[in-house]
N, C-alpha and C positions, 0 to 999 in steps of 0.2 A: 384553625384552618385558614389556609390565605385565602383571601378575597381573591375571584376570578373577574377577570376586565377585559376587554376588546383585544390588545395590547398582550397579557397575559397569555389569552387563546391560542392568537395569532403566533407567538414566539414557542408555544407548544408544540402546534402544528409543523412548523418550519424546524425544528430544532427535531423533532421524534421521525421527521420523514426525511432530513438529508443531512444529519447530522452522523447519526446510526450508522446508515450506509458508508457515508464516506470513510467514517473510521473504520468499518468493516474491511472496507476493502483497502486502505492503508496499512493497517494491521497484517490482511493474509499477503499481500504483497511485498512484508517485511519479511513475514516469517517465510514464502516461497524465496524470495533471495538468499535469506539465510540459509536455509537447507538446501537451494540450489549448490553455494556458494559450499557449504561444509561437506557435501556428498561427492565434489570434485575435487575436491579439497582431500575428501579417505579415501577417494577410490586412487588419486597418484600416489598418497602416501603409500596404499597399501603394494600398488602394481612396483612401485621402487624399493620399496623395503623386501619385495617378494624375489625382487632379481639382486638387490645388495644381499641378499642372506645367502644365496645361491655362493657368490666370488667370497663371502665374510667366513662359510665354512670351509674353502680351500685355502684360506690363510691359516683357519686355527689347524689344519690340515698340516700345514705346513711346521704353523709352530709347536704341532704333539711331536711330529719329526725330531725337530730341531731339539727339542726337549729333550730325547732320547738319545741324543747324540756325546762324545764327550771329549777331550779338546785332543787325543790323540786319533780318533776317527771323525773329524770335520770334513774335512775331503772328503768322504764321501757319502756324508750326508748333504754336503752342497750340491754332491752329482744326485744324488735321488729326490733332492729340492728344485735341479734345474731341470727335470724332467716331467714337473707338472705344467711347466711353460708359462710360470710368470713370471718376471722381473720380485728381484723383492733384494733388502739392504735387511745388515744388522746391526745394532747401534750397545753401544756397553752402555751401564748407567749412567754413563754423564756427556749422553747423545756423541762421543765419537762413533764412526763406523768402522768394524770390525769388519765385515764383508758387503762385498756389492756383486750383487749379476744383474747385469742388464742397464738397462738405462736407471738413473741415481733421482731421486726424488727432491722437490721442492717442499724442505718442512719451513720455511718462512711462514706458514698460513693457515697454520692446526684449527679443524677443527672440530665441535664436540658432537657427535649423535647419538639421538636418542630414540631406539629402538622400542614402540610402543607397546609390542606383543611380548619380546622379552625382558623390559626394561631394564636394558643394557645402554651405558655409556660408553661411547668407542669414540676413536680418535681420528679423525679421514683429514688428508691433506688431498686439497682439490688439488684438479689437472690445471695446468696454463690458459685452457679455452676457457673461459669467465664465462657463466650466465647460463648452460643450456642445461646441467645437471649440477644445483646446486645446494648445499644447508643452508636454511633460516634462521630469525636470529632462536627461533624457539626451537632449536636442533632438530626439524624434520628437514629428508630429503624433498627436493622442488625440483620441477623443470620445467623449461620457457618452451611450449610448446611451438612458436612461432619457430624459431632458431633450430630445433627440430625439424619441423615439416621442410624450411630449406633446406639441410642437412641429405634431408632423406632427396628432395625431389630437387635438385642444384642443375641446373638445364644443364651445365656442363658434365655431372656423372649419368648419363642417359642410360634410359630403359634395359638397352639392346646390346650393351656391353658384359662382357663374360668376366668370370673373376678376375682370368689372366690377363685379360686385354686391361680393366681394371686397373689391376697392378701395375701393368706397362705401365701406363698413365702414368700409376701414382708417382712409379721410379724413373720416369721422363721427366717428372716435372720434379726430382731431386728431392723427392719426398718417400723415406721405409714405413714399415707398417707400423716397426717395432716402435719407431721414436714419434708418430703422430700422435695427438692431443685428444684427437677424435678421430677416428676412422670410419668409416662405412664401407662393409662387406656383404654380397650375399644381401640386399636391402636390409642390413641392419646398422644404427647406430652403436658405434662399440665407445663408450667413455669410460677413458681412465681414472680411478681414483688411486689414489693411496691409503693402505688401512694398518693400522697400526697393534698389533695386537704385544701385549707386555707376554714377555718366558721368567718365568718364575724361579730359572737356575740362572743364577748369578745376577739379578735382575736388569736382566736384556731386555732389548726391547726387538719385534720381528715387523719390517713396516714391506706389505707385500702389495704388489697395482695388479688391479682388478678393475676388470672391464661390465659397468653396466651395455646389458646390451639392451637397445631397444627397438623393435623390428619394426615393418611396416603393417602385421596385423597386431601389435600392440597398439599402434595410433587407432586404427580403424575401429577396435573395439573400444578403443576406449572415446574415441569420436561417435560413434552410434551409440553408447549407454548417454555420453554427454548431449546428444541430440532428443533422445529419447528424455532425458528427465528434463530438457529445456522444453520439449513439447508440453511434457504435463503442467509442468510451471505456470508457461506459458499460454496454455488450454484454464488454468483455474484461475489467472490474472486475469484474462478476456472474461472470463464468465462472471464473476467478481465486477469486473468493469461495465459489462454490457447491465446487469443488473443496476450497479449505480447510476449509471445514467440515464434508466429506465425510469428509476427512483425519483431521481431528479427532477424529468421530464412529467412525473406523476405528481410529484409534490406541485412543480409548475401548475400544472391544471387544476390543484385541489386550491390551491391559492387565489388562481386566478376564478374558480364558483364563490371560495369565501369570500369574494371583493366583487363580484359580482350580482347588481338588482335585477332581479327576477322579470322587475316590470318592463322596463328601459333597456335591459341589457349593457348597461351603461357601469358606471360602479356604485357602491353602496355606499352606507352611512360607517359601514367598519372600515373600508379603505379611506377615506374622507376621515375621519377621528385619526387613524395612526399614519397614515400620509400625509396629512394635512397639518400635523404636528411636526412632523420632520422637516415639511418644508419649509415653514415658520421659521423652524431654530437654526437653521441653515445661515452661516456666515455670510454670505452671499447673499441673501434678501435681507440681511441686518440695518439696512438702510431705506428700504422700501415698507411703505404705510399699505393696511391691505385692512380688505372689509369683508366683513364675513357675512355675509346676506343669508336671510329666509324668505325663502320666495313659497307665496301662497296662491294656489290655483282655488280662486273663491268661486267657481261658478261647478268644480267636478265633480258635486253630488247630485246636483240638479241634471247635469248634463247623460251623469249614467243613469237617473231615472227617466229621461228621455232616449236614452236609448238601451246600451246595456256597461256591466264591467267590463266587458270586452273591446266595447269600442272605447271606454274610459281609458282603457289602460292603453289601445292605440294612439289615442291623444296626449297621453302621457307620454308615448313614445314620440311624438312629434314637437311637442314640447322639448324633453329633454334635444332631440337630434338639433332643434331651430336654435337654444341657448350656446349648443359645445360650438356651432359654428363662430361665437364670438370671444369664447374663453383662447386668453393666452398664453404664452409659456408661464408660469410660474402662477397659474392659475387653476382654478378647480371645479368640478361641478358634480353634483351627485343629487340621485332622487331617494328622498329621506322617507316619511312614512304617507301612507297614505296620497294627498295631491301637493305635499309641500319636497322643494328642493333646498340643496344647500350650495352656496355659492361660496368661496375664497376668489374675491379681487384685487388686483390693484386699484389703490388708492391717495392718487396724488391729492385730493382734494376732497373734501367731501362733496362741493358743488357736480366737481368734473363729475366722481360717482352716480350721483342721484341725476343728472342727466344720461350718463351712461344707460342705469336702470331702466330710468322712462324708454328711454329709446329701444331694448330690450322688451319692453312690457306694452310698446306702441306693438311691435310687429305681432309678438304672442296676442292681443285682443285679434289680429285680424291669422289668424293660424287656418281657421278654417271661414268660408267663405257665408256657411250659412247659420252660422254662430256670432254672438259679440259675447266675449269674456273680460274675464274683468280677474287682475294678479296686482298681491300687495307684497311688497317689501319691505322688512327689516332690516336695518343693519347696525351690526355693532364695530363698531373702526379699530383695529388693534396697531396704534403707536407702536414707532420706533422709541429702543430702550437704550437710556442714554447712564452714564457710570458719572461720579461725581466730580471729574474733569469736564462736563457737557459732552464728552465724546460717543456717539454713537458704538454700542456694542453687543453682542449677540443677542437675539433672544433667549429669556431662559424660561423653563415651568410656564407653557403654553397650554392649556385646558379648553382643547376645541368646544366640548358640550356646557363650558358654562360660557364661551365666546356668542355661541348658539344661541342659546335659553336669553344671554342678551338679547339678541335680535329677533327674536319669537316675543319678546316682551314689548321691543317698539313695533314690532308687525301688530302685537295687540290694540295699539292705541289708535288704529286704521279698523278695527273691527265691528265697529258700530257703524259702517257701511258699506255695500256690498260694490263700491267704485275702486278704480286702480288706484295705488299711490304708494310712496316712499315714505319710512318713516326711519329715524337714525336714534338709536339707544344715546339717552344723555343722562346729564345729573338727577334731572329730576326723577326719570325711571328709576333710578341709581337709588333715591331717596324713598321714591313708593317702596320699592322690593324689600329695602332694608325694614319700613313699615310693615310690609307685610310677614317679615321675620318675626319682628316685635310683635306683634299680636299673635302666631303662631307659638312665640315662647312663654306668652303669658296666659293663652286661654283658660289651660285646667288648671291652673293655681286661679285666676279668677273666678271660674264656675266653683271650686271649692270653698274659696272666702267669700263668696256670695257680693261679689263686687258689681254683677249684671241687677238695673233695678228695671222693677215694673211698673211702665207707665202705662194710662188708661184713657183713651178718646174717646168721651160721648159721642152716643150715636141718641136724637132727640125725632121724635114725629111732629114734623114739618106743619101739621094741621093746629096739633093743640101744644106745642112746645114740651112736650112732655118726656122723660129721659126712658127711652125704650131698650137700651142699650150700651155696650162699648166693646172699645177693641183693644187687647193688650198688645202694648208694643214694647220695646226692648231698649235700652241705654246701659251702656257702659261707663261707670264710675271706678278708672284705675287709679291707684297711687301712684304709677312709675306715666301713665300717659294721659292722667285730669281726666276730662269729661269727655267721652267717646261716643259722638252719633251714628246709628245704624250703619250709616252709608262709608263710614269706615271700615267696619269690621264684616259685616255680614254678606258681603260679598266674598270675603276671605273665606270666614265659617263653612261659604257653602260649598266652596273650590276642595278644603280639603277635609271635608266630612264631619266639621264640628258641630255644623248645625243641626244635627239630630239630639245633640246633648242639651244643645239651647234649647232644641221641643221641649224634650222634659223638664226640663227648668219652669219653662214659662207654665208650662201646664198644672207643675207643683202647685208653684206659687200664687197663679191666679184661685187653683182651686184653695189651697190654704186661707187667700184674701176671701173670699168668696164665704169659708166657713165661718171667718172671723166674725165679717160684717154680721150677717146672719146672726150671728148667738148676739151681737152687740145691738143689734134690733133695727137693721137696717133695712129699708125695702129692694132689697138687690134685684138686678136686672144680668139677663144673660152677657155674659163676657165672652165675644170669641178671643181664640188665640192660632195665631198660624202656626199649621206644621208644611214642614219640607216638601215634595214630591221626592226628594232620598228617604224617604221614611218608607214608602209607600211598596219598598222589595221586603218588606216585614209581614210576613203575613201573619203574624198575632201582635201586629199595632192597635187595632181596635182592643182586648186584652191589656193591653200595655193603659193605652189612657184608662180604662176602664178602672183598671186597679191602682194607679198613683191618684185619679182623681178621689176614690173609695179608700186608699188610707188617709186622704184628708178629709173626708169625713164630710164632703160639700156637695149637692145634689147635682145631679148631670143635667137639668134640666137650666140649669146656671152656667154651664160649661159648654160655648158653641165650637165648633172645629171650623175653620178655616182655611179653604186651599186654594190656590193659584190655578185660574185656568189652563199654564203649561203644563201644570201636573197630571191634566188627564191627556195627555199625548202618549205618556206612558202606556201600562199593560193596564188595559182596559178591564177586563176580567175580574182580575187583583183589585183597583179603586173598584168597582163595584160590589166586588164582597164585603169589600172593610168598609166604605158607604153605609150598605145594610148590618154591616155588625150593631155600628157606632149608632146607629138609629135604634134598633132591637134595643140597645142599654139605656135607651133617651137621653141620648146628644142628637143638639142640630146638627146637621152639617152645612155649610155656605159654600158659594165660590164666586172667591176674588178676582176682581181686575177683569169682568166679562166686560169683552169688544176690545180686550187689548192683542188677542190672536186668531186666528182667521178659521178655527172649528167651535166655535161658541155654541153655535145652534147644534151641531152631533154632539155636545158635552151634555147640552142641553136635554137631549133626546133620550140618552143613554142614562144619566145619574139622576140617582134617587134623590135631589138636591131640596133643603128648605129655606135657602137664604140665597135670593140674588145679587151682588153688590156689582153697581156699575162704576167702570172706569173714569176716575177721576180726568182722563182726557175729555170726557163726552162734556165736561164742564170750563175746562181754559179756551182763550181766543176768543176773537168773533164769531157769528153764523149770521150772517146777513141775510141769507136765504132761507134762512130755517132749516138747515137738512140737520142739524144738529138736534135739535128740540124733535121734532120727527121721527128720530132714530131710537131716541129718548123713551116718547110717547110709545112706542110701537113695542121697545122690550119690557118695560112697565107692564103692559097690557098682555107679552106673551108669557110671564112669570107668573099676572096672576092666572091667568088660564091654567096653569100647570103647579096652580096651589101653593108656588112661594112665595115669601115676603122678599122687599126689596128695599138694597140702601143703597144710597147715592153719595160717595165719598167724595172728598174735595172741594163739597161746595163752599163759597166765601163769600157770595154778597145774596144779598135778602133778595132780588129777584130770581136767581135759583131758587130761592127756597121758596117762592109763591108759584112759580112755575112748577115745580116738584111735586107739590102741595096739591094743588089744581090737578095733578093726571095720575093722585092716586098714590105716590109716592110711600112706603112705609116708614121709612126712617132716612135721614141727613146724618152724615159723619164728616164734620168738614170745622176750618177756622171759623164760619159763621157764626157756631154754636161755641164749640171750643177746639184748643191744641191739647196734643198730648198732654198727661198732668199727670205727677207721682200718685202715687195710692193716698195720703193725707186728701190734697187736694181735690180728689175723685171723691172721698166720701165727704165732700163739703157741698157735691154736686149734687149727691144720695139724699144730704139733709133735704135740701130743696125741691126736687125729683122733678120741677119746672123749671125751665131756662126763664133767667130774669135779663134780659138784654141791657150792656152799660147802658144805653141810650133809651130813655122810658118814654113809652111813648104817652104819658100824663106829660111829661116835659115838655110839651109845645112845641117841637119844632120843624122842621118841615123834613120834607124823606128825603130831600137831599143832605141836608144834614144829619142826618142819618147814616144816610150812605158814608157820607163825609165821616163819622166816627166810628164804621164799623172797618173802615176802608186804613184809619189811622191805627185802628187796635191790628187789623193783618200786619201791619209794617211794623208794626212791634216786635211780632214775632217770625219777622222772613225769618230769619236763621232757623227757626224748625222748620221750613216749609222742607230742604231737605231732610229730615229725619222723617216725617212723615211720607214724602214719595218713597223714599226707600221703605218703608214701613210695608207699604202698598205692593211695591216690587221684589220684596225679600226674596222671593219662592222663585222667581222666575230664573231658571238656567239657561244656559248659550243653546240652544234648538238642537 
């Protein structure tokens, strides 16, 4: 089946509603011609063939006569031949004339007829008047009706003249009846032919002149049936026609809804893709640079929860109306989904552009007087295409929507703040995207070779250095891309759904390590592992872990679950069931990253929660004032009231960890203690189950050197510090 496209649609549409028509009515406007054209065409044949058969039977009339006759009574068979009152000659076999009455014939100009009805060949020599009663070359009788009508209505033969006076005339002006070409009597035209008919005794031939006549009620009728079938013709052309252009007109408006947005009234993203294409390839802008902008209204969800969709969508309309006032000829604009537009500019420059922009995006913050908005643009620039003389030459194979998806990709690298500004699609984008292909192509062949390994962060109690826990975290060890930190891939995973396969994964696996340890005599401590908030539309996820952690054979009570507190933004309802499931089976559940979003306390209020872990922010920077340590102290204190335990991620230097310590603190997860570490490594920590500090404090030396050496071991390992934030952040999705 073919693939249906924008393009595709569109040439449906236009091609099924004015395409049909038109040939419709090309067609019946052929075929009314033609049968106009053939029905006037039988109806003279037949009215002349109906008055030549009339003079055709007084010839053979003549020549049954003559037949009868025998050469010692010719005499007077010529007298009872001149007494039917035509003219007529006799010719012996080899064309001399044996007899003449009357006026003598012109045989210079034979020619053939062919009589339809009887299909009969006969022989007629026209009269001297050329053109008004004449044979074709396809031997039917014709007449020139023009040559006619004068004939008949010649200002000079008038109305009101009698045969005789007539006559006078004719024999004033030195002209008899006998020897005219054409005569008109009685308003009739009278034309001579000559008809030939062969005698069969002695083979003679009898050639007799005969008068077509044609009156002035043969014109008339035959002018009213000609009027009459021109009417209907022309009644079913017009109706034919008025339809088509109805059609037309119909299509016009169906085109014009399919190119037109709903919101803006403006046009759409389908006229913008197949116009916006044409314009490009166009000869004529073959030399002109042009930018293809995503313009992002960042403030239009806020703004309709302030007020409604309806006034959203008027601001949209004001928007688009402010923008078209500065697009130019050979420019473009359309409102694409939601509160994003799509621009086609000129592009002399890219400076001149991005000043353009701004200046654009200056007037839109001030649109409306009791609002500050805040609009980010993308663009991706589409060069002039040059042929391998350096000569500039047409565009070819333009793909508006991946021009687009450029410039949605630099609008993205403005999206970690909610201020205006310009960003222009380049190499380095160029190089993410193709990255982000490469991990897209290699994921499920990685999760099948089990190329993803699992690393494990102690989590130690700050009081007595004692290993209360850890958190498993995630590394990618490729062949085609070496060693792969979180914050490469796991933002990818989470954009196009992979990351629910990694749940499983990690969950296998820890609980697999978990069984291991165990049987190998280890004193294991609970291992959380994060799952998604994409998980979380499952409503037999609780089920799901239950049963991969139960075919490894590892107890739940080792296995803690971990969520991101954007995940309870979601369908409140749903996390609170699968909450209580995963609890009923004895898993903890935790939640990560509390104070990094702004419902902490209603997450707090609502889930069944037994692990609090606080955001590794609460612990970088200064706090001169102490509002830090305060904020600290205070959710400490509201976790235990509500019977959870608590860890503090991210800490690094040992007065964190005395302060932590000091207000209650349940566990430390940070470089202080340790980095992430493979599975080998984790159970070297197991052996121990105490943190033994590089720097002993039987060693003698003072706490600043201390600090000094716990301070040199971080710098060891900045390079994980991001695999660990990301670790932290994994779950978190765009709001």
């Amino acid at each position: 089946m073919k693939e249906l496209t924008n393009k595709s649609i569109y040439k449906n549409i236009k091609k099924k509603r004015i395409t049909g028509t038109v040939i419709s009515f090309l067609l019946v406007t052929a075929i009314a011609s033609f049968a106009f054209y053939f029905t006037v065409r039988f109806f003279v044949s037949y009215m002349l063939e109906s008055k030549f058969k009339q003079e055709y039977e007084i010839a053979e009339y003549l020549e049954r006569v003559y037949e009868k006759s025998d050469k010692s009574g010719k005499d007077d068979i010529y007298t009872v031949m001149k007494e039917v009152g035509r003219d007529f000659m006799v010719l012996d076999k080899n064309g001399k004339v044996i007899y003449k009455y009357g006026k003598e014939a012109d045989l210079s100009n034979p020619k053939k007829l062919e009589l339809g009805s009887d299909e009969k060949e006969i022989i007629v020599y026209e009269n001297a008047e050329k053109g008004i009663v004449y044979i074709d070359k396809d031997g039917d009788l014709r007449m020139n009706l023009k040559k006619i009508m004068k004939r008949l209505y010649d200002e000079e033969a008038l109305d009101d003249y009698s045969d005789e006076e007539y006559m006078e005339k004719m024999n004033s002006e030195g002209i008899e009846l006998e020897t005219m070409d054409v005569a008109l009597k009685d308003d009739t035209i009278m034309i001579p032919l000559w008809i030939s008919v062969p005698v069969n005794k002695d083979n003679e031939t009898l050639i007799v002149r005969a008068f077509l006549k044609i009156n002035e009620n043969d014109l008339i009728l035959f002018v009213v049936i000609l009027a009459a079938l021109a009417i209907v013709m022309l009644t079913l052309i017009i109706m034919i026609f008025v339809r088509t252009v109805l059609n037309i007109r119909r299509q016009r408006r169906v085109t014009n809804y399919f190119f037109t947005d709903v919101v803006t009234k403006g046009k759409n993203w389908m006229w913008f893709t197949i116009r916006g294409e044409q314009m490009l390839m166009k000869r004529g802008n073959a030399k002109n640079r042009f930018g293809l902008v995503s313009l992002a209204f960042i403030n239009y969800r806020n703004y309709c929860l302030c007020h409604s969709v309806q006034d959203g969508e008027e601001m949209l309309r004001k928007v688009h109306d402010l923008i078209v006032k500065d697009i130019k000829k050979n420019e473009m604009l359309v409102h694409n989904s939601s509160a994003n537009f799509a621009m086609i500019l000129l592009c002399d420059s890219e400076e001149e552009l991005k000043m353009r922009l701004y200046e654009i995006i200056r007037k839109l913050e001030r649109i409306d007087a009791g609002h500050r908005f805040a609009f980010q643009a993308g663009v991706s620039v589409i060069d002039t295409e040059k042929n391998d003389n350096d000569k500039i030459i047409k565009r070819k194979n333009i793909d508006i929507e991946n021009e687009y998806n450029n410039a949605c990709s630099a609008r993205e690298t403005l999206s970690s703040s909610d201020d205006s500004g310009v960003a222009f699609f380049d190499d380095k984008l160029v190089e993410e995207e193709k990255w982000r292909d490469s991990v897209k192509e290699l994921q499920e062949k990685a999760l099948k070779n089990e190329e993803f390994q699992v690393y494990y962060q102690p989590k130690y109690d700050p009081r007595t250095d004692e290993l209360r826990g850890a958190e498993a975290l995630i590394r990618w060890q490729s062949p085609e891309l070496g060693f792969v930190s979180p914050g490469r891939f796991i933002p990818i995973f989470e954009k196009n759904g992979f990351i629910t396969n990694i749940d499983h994964y990690m969950i296998k696996h820890v609980a697999i390590d978990q069984k291991r340890w165990l049987d190998e005599g280890y004193k294991c401590v609970p291992v959380s592992v994060n799952v998604s908030r994409a998980h979380f539309v499952e409503e037999d996820l609780a089920e799901q872990i239950r049963d991969m952690v139960d075919e490894a054979g590892a107890p739940h009570k080792y296995i803690e679950i971990e969520l991101t507190e954007s995940a309870f933004f979601d369908d409140k309802n749903a996390m609170v069931t699968t909450i209580n499931k995963l609890k009923s089976y004895g898993f903890a559940v935790s939640m990560d990253d509390f104070g990094s979003g702004y419902s902490s306390l209603n997450s707090l209020k609502d889930m069944p929660l037994d692990v609090l872990k606080l955001d590794a922010e609460f612990f970088r920077g200064d706090s001169q004032d102490g509002r830090g340590e305060i904020v600290v102290s205070e959710a400490i204190k509201l976790a235990k009231n509500l019977k959870m335990r608590t860890v503090a991620e991210g800490v690094e230097v040992r007065e964190q960890v005395d302060f932590l310590a000091g207000e209650g603190c349940d566990m430390i997860q940070g470089y202080y203690y340790a980095k992430p570490m493979p599975a080998e490594d984790y159970k070297d920590r197991m052996k121990m189950h105490v943190y033994t500090p590089e720097v002993s404090d039987a060693a003698e030396v003072t706490s600043e050197a201390a600090s000094a050496a716990v301070s040199s071991h971080i710098a060891e390992v900045t390079s994980e510090a991001e695999n660990e934030n990301t670790d932290n952040r994994r779950n978190v999705f765009p709001g």
